[in-house]
N, C-alpha and C positions, 0 to 999 in steps of 0.2 A: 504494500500500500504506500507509494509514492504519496507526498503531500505536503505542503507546508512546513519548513524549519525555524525553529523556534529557538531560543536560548533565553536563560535567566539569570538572573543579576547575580554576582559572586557572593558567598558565603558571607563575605562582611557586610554588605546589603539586610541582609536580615539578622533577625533573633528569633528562636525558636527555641517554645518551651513546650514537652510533649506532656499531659496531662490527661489521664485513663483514655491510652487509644486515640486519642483525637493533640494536634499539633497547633499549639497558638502560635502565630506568625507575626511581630512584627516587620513590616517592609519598609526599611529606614527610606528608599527616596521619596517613596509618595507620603511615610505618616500614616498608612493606615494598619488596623491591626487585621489581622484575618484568622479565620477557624479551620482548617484542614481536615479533613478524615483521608486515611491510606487511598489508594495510592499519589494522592499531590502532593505529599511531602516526598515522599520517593523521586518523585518526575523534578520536581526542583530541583535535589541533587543531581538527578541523572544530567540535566540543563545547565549548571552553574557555571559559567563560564565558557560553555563550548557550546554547540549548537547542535539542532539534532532533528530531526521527523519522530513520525510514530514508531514508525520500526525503529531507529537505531534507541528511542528513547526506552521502547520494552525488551532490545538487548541489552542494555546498561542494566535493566533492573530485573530482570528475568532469572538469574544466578541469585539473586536475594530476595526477589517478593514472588510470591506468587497470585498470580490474577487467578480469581476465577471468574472469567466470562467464556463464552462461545467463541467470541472473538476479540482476541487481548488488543490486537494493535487497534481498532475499532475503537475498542474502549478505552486506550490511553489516548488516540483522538480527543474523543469527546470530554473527556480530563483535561486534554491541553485547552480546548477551545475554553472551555471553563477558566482554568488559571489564567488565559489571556484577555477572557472577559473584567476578571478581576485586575489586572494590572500588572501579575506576578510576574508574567512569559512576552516578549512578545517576539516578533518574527523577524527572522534575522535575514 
């Protein structure tokens, strides 16, 4: 699945505090704070400073999370579009 590359801000860009399961995100450029559930804090990482699509973003994280959907790169999709709605990701 060819599509859209994305990358996200380096590690010192944000703060992130993981609390039962779910990731509180401060995003130091914009000031806002955001609430994560799995796998967006994963795709951040996988994004921090390098750029990537769907596919290479669920090879980065596919050796350490695992998705359960029908169809993962689909579903880390529709994850990025979300974090770039919010601000986290955008398109490189």
């Amino acid at each position: 699945m060819a599509g859209p590359r994305f990358i996200a801000d380096p590690d010192d860009a944000v703060r992130a505090v993981v609390l039962e399961g779910l990731t509180i995100l401060y995003h130091r450029p914009s000031g806002m704070t955001h609430l994560l559930a799995p796998p967006g804090p994963q795709i951040l990482a996988a994004l921090s400073g390098r750029e990537g699509d769907a596919d290479a973003v669920l090879a980065r994280i596919a050796e350490s999370f695992d998705l359960e959907a029908e169809d993962p790169a689909a579903a880390i999709a529709a994850r990025l579009a979300e974090l770039e709605a919010a601000g986290l990701v955008r398109r490189a």
